[in-house]
PyMOL commands that place a pseudoatom at each C-alpha (Angstrom):
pseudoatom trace, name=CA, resn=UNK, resi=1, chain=A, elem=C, hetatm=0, pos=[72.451, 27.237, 268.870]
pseudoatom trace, name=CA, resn=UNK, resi=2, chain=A, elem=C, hetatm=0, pos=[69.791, 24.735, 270.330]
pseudoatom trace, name=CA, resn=UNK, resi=3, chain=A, elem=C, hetatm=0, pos=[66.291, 26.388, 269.476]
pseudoatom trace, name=CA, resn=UNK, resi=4, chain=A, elem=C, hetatm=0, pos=[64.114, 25.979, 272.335]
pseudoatom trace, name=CA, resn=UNK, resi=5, chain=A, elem=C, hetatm=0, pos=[60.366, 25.231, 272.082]
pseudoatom trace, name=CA, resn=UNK, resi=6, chain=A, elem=C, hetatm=0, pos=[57.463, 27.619, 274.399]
pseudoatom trace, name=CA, resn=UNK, resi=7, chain=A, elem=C, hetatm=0, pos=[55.938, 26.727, 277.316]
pseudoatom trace, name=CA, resn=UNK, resi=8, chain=A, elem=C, hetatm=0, pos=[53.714, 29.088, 278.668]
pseudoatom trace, name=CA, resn=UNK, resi=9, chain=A, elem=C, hetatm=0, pos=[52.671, 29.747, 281.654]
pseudoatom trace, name=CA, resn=UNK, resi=10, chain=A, elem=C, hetatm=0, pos=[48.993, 32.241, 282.333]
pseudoatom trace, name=CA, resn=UNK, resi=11, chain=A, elem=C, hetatm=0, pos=[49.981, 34.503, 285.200]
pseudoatom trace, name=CA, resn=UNK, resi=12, chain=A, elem=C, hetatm=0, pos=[47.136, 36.654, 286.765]
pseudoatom trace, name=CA, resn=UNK, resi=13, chain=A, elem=C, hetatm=0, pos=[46.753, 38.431, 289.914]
pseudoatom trace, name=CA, resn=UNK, resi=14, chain=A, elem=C, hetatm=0, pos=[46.543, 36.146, 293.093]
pseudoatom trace, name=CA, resn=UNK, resi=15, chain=A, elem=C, hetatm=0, pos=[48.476, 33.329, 291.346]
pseudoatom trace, name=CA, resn=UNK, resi=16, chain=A, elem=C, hetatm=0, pos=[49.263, 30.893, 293.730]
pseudoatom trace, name=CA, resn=UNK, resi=17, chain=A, elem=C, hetatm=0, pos=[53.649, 31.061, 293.740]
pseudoatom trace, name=CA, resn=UNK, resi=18, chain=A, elem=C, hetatm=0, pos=[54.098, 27.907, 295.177]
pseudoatom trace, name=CA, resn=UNK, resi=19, chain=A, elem=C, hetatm=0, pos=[51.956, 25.956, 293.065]
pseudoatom trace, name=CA, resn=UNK, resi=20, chain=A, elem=C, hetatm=0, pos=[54.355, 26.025, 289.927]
pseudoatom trace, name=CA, resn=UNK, resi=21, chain=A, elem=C, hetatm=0, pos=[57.465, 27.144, 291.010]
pseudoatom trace, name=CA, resn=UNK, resi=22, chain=A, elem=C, hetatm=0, pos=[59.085, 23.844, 290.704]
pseudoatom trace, name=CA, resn=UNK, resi=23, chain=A, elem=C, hetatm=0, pos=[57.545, 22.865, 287.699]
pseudoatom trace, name=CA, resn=UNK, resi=24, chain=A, elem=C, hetatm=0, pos=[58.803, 26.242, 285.787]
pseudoatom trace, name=CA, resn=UNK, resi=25, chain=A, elem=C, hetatm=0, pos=[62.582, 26.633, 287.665]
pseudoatom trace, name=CA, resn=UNK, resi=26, chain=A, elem=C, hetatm=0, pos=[63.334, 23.228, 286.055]
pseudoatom trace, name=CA, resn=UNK, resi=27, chain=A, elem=C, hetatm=0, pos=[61.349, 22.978, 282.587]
pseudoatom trace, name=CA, resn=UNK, resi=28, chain=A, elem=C, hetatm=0, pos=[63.803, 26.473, 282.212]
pseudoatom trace, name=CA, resn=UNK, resi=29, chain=A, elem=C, hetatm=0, pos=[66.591, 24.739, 283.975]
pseudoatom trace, name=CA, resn=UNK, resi=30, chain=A, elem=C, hetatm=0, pos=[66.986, 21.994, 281.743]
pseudoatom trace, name=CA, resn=UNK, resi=31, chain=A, elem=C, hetatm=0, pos=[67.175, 23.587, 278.693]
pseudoatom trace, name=CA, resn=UNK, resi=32, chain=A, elem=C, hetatm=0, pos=[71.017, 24.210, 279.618]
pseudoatom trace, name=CA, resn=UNK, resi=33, chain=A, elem=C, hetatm=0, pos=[71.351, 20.844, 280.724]
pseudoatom trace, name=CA, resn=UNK, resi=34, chain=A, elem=C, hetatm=0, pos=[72.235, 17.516, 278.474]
pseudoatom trace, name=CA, resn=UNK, resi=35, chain=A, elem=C, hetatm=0, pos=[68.436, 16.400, 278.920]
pseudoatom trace, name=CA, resn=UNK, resi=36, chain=A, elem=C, hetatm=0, pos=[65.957, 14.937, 276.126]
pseudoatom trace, name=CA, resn=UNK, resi=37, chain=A, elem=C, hetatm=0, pos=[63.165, 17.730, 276.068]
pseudoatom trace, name=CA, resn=UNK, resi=38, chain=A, elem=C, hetatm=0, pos=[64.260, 21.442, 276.141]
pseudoatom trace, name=CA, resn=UNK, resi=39, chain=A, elem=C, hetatm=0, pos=[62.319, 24.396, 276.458]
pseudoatom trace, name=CA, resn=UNK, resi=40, chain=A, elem=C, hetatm=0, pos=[62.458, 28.362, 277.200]
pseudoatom trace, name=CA, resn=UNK, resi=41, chain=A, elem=C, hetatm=0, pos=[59.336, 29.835, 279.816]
pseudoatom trace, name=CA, resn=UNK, resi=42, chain=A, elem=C, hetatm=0, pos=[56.857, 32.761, 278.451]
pseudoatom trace, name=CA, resn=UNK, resi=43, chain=A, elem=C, hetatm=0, pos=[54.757, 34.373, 280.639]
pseudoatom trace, name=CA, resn=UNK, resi=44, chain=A, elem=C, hetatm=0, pos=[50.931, 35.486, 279.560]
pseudoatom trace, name=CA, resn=UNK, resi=45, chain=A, elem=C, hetatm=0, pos=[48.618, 37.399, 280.744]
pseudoatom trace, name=CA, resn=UNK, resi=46, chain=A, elem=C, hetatm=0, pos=[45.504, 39.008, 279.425]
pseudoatom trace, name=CA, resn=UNK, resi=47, chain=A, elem=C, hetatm=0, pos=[46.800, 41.995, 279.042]
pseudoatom trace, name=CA, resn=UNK, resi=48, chain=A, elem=C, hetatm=0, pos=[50.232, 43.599, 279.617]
pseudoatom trace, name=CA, resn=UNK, resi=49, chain=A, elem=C, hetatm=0, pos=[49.361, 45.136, 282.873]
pseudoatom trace, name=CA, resn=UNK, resi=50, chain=A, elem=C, hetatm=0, pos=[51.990, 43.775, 285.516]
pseudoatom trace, name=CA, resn=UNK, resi=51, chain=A, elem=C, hetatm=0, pos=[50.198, 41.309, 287.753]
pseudoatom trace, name=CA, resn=UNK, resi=52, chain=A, elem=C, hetatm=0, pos=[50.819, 40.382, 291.569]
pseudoatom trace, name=CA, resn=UNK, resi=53, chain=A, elem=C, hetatm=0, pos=[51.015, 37.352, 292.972]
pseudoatom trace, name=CA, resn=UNK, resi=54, chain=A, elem=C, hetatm=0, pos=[49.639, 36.156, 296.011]
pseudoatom trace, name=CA, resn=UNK, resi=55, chain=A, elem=C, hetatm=0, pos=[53.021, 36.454, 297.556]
pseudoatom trace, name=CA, resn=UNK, resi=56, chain=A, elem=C, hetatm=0, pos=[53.812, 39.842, 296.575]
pseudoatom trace, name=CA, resn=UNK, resi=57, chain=A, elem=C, hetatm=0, pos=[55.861, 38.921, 293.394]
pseudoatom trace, name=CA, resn=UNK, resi=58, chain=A, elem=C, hetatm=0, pos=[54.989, 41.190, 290.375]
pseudoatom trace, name=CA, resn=UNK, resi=59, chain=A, elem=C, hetatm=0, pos=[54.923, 40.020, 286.899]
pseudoatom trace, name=CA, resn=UNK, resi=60, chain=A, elem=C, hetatm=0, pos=[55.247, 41.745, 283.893]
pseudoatom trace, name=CA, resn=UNK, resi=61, chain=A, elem=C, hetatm=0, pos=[53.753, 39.213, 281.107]
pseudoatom trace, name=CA, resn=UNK, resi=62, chain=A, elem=C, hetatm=0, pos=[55.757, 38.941, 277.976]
pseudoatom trace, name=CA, resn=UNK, resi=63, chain=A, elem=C, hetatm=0, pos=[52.610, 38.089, 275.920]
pseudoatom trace, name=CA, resn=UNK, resi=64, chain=A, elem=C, hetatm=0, pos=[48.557, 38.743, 275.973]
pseudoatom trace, name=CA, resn=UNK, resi=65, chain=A, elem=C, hetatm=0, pos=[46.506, 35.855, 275.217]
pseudoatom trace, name=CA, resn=UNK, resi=66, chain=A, elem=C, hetatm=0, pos=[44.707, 37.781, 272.324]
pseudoatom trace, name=CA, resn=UNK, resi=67, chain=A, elem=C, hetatm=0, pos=[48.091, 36.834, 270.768]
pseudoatom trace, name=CA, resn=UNK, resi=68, chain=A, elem=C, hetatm=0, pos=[48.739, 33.525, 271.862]
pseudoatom trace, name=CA, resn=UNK, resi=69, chain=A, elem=C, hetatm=0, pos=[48.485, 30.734, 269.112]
pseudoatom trace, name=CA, resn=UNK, resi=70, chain=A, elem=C, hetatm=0, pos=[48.541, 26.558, 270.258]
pseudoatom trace, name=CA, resn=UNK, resi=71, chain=A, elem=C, hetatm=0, pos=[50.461, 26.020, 266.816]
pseudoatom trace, name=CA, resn=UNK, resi=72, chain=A, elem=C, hetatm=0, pos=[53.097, 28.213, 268.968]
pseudoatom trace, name=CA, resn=UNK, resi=73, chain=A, elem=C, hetatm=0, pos=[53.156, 26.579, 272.285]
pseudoatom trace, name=CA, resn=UNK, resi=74, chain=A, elem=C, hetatm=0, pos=[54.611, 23.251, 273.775]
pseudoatom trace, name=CA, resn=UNK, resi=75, chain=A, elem=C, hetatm=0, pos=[52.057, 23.467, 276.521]
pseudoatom trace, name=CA, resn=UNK, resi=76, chain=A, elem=C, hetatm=0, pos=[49.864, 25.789, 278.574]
pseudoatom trace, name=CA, resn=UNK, resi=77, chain=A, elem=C, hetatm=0, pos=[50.289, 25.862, 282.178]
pseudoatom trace, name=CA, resn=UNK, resi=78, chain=A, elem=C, hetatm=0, pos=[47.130, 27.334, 284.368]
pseudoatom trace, name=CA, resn=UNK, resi=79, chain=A, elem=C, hetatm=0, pos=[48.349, 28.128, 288.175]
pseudoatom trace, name=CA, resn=UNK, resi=80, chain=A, elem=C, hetatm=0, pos=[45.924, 28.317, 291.093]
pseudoatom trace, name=CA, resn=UNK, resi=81, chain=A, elem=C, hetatm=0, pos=[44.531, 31.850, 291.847]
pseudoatom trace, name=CA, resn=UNK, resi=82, chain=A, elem=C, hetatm=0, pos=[42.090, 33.227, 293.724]
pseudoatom trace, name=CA, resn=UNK, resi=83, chain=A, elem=C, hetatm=0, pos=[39.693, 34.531, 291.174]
pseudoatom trace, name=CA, resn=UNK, resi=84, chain=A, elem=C, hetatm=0, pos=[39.030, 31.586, 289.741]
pseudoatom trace, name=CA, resn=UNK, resi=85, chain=A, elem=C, hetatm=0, pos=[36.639, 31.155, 292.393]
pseudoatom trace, name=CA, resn=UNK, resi=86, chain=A, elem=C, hetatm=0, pos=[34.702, 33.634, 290.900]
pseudoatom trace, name=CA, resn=UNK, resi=87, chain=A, elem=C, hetatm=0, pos=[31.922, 33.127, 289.139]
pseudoatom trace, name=CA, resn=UNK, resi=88, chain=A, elem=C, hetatm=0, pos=[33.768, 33.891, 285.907]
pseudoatom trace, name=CA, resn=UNK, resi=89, chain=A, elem=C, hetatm=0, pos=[37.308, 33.948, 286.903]
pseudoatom trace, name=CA, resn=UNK, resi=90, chain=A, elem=C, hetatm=0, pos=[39.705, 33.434, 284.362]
pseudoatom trace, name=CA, resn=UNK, resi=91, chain=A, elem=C, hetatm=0, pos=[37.252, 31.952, 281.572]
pseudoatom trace, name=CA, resn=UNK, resi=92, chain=A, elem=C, hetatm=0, pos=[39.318, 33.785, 278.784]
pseudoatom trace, name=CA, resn=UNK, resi=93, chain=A, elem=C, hetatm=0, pos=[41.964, 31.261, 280.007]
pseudoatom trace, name=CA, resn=UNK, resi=94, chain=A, elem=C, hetatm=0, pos=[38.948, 28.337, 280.289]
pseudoatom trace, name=CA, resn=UNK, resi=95, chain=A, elem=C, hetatm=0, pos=[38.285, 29.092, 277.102]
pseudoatom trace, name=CA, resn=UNK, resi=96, chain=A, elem=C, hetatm=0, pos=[41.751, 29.147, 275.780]
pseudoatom trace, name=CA, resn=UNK, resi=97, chain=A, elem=C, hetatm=0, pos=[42.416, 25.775, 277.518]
pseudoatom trace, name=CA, resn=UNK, resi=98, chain=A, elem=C, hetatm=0, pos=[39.593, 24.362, 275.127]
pseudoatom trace, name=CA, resn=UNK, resi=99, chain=A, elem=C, hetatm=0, pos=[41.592, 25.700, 272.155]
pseudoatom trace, name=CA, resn=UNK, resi=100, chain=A, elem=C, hetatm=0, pos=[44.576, 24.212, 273.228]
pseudoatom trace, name=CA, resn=UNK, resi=101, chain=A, elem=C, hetatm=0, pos=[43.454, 21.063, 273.877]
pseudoatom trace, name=CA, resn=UNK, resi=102, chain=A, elem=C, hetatm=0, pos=[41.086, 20.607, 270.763]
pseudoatom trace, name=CA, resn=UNK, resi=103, chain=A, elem=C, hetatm=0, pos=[44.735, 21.822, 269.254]
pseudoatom trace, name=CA, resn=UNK, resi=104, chain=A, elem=C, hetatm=0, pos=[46.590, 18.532, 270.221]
pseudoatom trace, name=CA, resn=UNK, resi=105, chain=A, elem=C, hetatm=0, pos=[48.570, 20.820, 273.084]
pseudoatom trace, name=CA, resn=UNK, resi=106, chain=A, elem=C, hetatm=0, pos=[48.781, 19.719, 275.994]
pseudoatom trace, name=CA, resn=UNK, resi=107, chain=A, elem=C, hetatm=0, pos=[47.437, 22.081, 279.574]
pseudoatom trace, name=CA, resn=UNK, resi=108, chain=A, elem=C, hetatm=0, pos=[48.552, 21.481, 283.372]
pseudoatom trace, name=CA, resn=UNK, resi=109, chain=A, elem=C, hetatm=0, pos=[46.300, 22.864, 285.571]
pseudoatom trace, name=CA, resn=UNK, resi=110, chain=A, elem=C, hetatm=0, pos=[46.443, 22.904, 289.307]
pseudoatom trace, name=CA, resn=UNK, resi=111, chain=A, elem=C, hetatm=0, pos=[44.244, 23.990, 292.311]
pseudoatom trace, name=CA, resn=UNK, resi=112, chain=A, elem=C, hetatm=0, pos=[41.957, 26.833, 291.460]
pseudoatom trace, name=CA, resn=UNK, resi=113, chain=A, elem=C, hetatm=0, pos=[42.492, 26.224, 287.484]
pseudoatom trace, name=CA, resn=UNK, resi=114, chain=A, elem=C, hetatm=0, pos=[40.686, 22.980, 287.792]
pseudoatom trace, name=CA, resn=UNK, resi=115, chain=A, elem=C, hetatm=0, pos=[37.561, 24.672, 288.615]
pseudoatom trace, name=CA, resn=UNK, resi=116, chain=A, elem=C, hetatm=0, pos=[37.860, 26.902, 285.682]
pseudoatom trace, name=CA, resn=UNK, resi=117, chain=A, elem=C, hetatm=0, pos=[38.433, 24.282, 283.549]
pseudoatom trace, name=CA, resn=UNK, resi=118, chain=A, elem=C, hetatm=0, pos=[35.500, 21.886, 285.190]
pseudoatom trace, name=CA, resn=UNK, resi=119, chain=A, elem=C, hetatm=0, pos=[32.979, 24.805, 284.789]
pseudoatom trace, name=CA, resn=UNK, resi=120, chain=A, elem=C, hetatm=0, pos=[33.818, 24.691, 280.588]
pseudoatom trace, name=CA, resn=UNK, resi=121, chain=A, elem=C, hetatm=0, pos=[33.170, 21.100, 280.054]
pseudoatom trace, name=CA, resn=UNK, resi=122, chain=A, elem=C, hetatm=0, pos=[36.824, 20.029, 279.802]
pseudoatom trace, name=CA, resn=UNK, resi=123, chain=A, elem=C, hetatm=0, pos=[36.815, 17.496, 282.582]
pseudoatom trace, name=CA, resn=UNK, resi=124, chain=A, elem=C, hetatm=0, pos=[33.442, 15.916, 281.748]
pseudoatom trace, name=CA, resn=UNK, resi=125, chain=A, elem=C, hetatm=0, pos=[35.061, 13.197, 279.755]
pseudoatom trace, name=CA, resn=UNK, resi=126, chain=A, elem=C, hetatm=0, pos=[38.776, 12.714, 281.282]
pseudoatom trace, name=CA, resn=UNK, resi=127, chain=A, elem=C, hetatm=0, pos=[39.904, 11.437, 284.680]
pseudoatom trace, name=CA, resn=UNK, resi=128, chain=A, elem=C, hetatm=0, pos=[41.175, 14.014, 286.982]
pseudoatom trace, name=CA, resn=UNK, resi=129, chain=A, elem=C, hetatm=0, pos=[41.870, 15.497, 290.097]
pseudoatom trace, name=CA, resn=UNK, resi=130, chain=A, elem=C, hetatm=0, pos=[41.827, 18.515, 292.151]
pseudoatom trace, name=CA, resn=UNK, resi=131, chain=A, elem=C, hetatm=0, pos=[41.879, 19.982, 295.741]
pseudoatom trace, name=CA, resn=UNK, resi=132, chain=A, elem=C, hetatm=0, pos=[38.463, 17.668, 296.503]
pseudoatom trace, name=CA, resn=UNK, resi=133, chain=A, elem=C, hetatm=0, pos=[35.855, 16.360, 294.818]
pseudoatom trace, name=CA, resn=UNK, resi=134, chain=A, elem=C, hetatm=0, pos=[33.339, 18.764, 296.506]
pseudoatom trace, name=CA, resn=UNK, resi=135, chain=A, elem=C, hetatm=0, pos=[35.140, 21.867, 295.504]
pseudoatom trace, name=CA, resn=UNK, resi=136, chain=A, elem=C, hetatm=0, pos=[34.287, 20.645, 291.102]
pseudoatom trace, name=CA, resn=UNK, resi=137, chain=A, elem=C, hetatm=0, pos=[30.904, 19.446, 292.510]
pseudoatom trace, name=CA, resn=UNK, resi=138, chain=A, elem=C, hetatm=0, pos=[30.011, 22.998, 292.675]
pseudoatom trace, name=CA, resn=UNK, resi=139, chain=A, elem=C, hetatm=0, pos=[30.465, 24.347, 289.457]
pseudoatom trace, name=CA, resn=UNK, resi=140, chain=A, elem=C, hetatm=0, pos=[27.801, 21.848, 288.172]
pseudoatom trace, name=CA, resn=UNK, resi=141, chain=A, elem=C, hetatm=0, pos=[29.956, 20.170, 286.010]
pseudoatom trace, name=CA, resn=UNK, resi=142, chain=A, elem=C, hetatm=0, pos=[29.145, 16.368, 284.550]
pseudoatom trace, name=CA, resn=UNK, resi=143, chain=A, elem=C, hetatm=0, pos=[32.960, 14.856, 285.236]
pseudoatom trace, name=CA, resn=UNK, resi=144, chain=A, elem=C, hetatm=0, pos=[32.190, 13.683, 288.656]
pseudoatom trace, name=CA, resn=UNK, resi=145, chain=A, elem=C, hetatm=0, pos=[32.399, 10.052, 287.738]
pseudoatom trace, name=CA, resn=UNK, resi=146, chain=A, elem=C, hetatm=0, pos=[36.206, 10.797, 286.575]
pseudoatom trace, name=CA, resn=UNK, resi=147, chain=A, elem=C, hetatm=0, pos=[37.150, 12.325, 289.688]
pseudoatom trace, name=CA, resn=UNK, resi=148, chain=A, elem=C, hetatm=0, pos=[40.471, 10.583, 291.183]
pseudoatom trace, name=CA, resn=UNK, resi=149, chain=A, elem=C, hetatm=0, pos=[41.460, 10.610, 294.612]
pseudoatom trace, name=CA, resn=UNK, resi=150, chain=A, elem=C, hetatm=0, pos=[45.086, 11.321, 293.093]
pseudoatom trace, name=CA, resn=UNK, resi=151, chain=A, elem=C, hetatm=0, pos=[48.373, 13.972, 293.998]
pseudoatom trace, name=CA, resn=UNK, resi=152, chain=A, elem=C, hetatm=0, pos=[48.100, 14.585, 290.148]
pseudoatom trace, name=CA, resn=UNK, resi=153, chain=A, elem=C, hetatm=0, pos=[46.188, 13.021, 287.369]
pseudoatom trace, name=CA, resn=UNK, resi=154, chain=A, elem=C, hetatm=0, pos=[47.074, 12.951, 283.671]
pseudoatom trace, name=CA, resn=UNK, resi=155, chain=A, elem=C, hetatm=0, pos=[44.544, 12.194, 280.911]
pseudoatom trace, name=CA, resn=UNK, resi=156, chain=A, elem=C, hetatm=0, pos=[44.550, 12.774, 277.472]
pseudoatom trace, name=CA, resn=UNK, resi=157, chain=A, elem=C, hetatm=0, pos=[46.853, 15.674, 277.759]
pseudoatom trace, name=CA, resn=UNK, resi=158, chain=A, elem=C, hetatm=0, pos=[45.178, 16.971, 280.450]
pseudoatom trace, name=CA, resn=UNK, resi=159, chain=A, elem=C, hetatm=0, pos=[46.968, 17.205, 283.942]
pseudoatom trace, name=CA, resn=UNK, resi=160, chain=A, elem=C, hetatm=0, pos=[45.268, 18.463, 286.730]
pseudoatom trace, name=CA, resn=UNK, resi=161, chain=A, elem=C, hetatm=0, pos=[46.575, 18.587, 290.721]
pseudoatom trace, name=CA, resn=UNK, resi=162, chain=A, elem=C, hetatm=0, pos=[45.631, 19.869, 293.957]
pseudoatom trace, name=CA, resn=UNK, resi=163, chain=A, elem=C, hetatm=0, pos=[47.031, 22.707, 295.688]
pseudoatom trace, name=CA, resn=UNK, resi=164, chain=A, elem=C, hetatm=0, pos=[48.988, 20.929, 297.991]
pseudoatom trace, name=CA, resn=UNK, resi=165, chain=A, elem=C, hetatm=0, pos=[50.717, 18.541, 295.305]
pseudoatom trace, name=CA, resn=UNK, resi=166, chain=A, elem=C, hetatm=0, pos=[53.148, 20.924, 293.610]
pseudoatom trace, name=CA, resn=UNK, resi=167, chain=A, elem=C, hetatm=0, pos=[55.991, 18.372, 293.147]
pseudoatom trace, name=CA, resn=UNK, resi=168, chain=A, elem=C, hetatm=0, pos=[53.507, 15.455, 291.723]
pseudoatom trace, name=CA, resn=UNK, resi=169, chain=A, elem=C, hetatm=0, pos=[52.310, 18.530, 289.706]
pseudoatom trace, name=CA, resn=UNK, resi=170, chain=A, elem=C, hetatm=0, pos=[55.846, 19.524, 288.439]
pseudoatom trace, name=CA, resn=UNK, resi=171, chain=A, elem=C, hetatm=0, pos=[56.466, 15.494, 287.910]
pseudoatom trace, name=CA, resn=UNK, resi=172, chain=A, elem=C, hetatm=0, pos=[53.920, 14.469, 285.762]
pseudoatom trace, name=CA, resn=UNK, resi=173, chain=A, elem=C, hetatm=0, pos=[54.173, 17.900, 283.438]
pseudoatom trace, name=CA, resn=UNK, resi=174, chain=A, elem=C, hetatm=0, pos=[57.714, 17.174, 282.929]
pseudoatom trace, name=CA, resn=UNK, resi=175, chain=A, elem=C, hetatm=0, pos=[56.951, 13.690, 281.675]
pseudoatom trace, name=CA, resn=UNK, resi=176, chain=A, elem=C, hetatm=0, pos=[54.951, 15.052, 279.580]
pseudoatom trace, name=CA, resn=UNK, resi=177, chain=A, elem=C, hetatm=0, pos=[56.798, 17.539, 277.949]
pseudoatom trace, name=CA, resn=UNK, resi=178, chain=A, elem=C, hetatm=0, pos=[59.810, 14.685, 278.250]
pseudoatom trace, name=CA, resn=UNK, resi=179, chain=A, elem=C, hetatm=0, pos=[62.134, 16.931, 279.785]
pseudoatom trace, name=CA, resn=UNK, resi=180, chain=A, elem=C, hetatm=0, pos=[64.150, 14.356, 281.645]
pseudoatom trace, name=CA, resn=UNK, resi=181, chain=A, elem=C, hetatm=0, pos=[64.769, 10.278, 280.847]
pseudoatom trace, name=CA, resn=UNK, resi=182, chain=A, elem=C, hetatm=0, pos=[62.370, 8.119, 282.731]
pseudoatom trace, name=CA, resn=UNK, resi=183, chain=A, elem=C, hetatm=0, pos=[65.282, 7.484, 285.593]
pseudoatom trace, name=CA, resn=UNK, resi=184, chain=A, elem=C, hetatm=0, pos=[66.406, 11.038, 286.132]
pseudoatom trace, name=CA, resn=UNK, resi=185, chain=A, elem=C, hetatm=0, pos=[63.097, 11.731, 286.547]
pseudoatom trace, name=CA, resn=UNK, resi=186, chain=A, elem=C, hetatm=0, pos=[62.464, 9.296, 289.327]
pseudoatom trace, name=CA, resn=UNK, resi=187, chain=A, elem=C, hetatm=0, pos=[65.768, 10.177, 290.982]
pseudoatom trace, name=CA, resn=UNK, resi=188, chain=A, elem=C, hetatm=0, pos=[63.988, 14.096, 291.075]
pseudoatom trace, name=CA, resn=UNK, resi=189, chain=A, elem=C, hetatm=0, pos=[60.736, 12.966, 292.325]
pseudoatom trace, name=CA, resn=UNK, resi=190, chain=A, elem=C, hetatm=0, pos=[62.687, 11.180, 295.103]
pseudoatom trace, name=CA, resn=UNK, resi=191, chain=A, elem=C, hetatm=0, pos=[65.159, 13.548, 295.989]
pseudoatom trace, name=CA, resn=UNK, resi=192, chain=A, elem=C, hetatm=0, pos=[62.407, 16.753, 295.967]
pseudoatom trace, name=CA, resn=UNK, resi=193, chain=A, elem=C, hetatm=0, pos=[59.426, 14.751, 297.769]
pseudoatom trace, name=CA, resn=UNK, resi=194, chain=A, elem=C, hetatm=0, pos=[61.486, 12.352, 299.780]
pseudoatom trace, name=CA, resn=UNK, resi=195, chain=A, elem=C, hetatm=0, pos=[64.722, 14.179, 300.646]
pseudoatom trace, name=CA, resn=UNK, resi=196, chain=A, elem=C, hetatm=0, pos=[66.300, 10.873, 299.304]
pseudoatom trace, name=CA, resn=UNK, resi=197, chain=A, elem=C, hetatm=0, pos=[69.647, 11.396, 298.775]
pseudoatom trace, name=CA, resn=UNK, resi=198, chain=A, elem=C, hetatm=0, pos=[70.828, 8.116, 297.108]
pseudoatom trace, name=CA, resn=UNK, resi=199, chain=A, elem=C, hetatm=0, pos=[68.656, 9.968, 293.947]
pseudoatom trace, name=CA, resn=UNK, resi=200, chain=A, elem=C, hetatm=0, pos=[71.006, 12.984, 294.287]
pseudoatom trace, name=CA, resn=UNK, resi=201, chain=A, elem=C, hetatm=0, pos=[74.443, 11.339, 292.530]
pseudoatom trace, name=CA, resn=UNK, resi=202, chain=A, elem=C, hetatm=0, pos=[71.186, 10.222, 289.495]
pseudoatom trace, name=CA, resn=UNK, resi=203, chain=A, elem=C, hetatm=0, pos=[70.677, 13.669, 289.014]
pseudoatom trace, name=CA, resn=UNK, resi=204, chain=A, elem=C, hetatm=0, pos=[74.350, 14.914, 289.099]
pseudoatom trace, name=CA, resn=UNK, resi=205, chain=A, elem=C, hetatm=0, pos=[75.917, 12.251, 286.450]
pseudoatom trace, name=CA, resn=UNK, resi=206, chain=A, elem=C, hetatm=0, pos=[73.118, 13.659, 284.537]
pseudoatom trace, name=CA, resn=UNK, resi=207, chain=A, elem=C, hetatm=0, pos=[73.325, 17.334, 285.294]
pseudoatom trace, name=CA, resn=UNK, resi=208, chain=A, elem=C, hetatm=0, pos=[69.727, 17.970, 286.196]
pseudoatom trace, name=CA, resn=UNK, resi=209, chain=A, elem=C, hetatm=0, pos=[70.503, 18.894, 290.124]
for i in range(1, 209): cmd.bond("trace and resi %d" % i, "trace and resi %d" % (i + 1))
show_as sticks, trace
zoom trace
């Protein structure tokens, strides 16, 4: 029996479905699949109130962050929501982020997340990215200088993305966690951004389709 390692994934109401859905069907995917890095999906919330997402979905978290440890976790992923736009949306998960991070564990945060993690100082000193430039510019933050005009930016064990760059999102987390080899990996950023389908026979000798 292969143990699996945790990555979790902060759900919340108005969480963005879209934005991670490829990144968690195939981090859980490949854990029954012959591939390097393998890893089960836990859902947490900040309490165990079911959330809904901005499609409609409902989500009952399996943990609250009051109980989530770093020393437990292969990585934290932060989806785009809504209320991060608020003016204090989603710091418990900011603030989290820090923990991780300061941890050695690695976060992935996309669209809205970005924000919350610009307005606690964590992209003051790494290069990153997000849905524009303007949108961090606002929270006052000092990381403007490490702004990239990227899909998705990785730094320090930091990834960040825009909203519209789910599959550069989903790529560079699952090169992080190591989930596939470095040429199934292209093959599945070709086949799922590009529709290429020489990458497709890639993926089934090595059973990550």
């Amino acid at each position: 029996m292969i143990e699996l390692k945790i990555v979790h994934v902060a759900v919340y109401d108005t969480l963005a479905d879209w934005e991670v859905g490829h990144t968690i069907a195939h981090i859980r995917s490949a854990a029954y699949q012959h591939s390097p890095g393998r890893y089960d999906v836990v859902t947490v919330a900040q309490s165990s109130e079911p959330v809904t997402t901005v499609g409609g979905m409902r989500i009952l978290p399996d943990v609250v962050l009051d109980e989530l440890d770093p020393a437990d976790s292969a990585m934290l992923i932060l989806p785009g929501a809504s209320n991060w736009n608020e003016p204090s949306g989603n710091a418990r998960f900011a603030r989290a982020a820090r923990q991780f991070l300061e941890s050695g564990v690695p976060i992935a945060a996309i669209c809205g997340a970005t924000l919350g993690l610009a307005r606690e100082g964590l992209l003051d000193d790494r290069d990153h990215t997000s849905g524009a430039a303007a949108y961090l510019a606002a929270s006052g933050y000092a990381g403007g200088a490490h702004y990239r005009e990227a899909a998705a930016v990785t730094d320090r064990n930091l990834i960040t993305a825009g909203p519209t760059n789910p599959i550069e999102f989903a790529r560079e987390v699952l090169a992080l966690l190591d989930v596939y080899s470095p040429e199934v990996l292209d093959a599945w950023y070709r086949l799922f951004a590009h529709s290429d389908a020489s990458a497709f026979p890639v993926l089934m000798a090595a059973g990550a389709q």
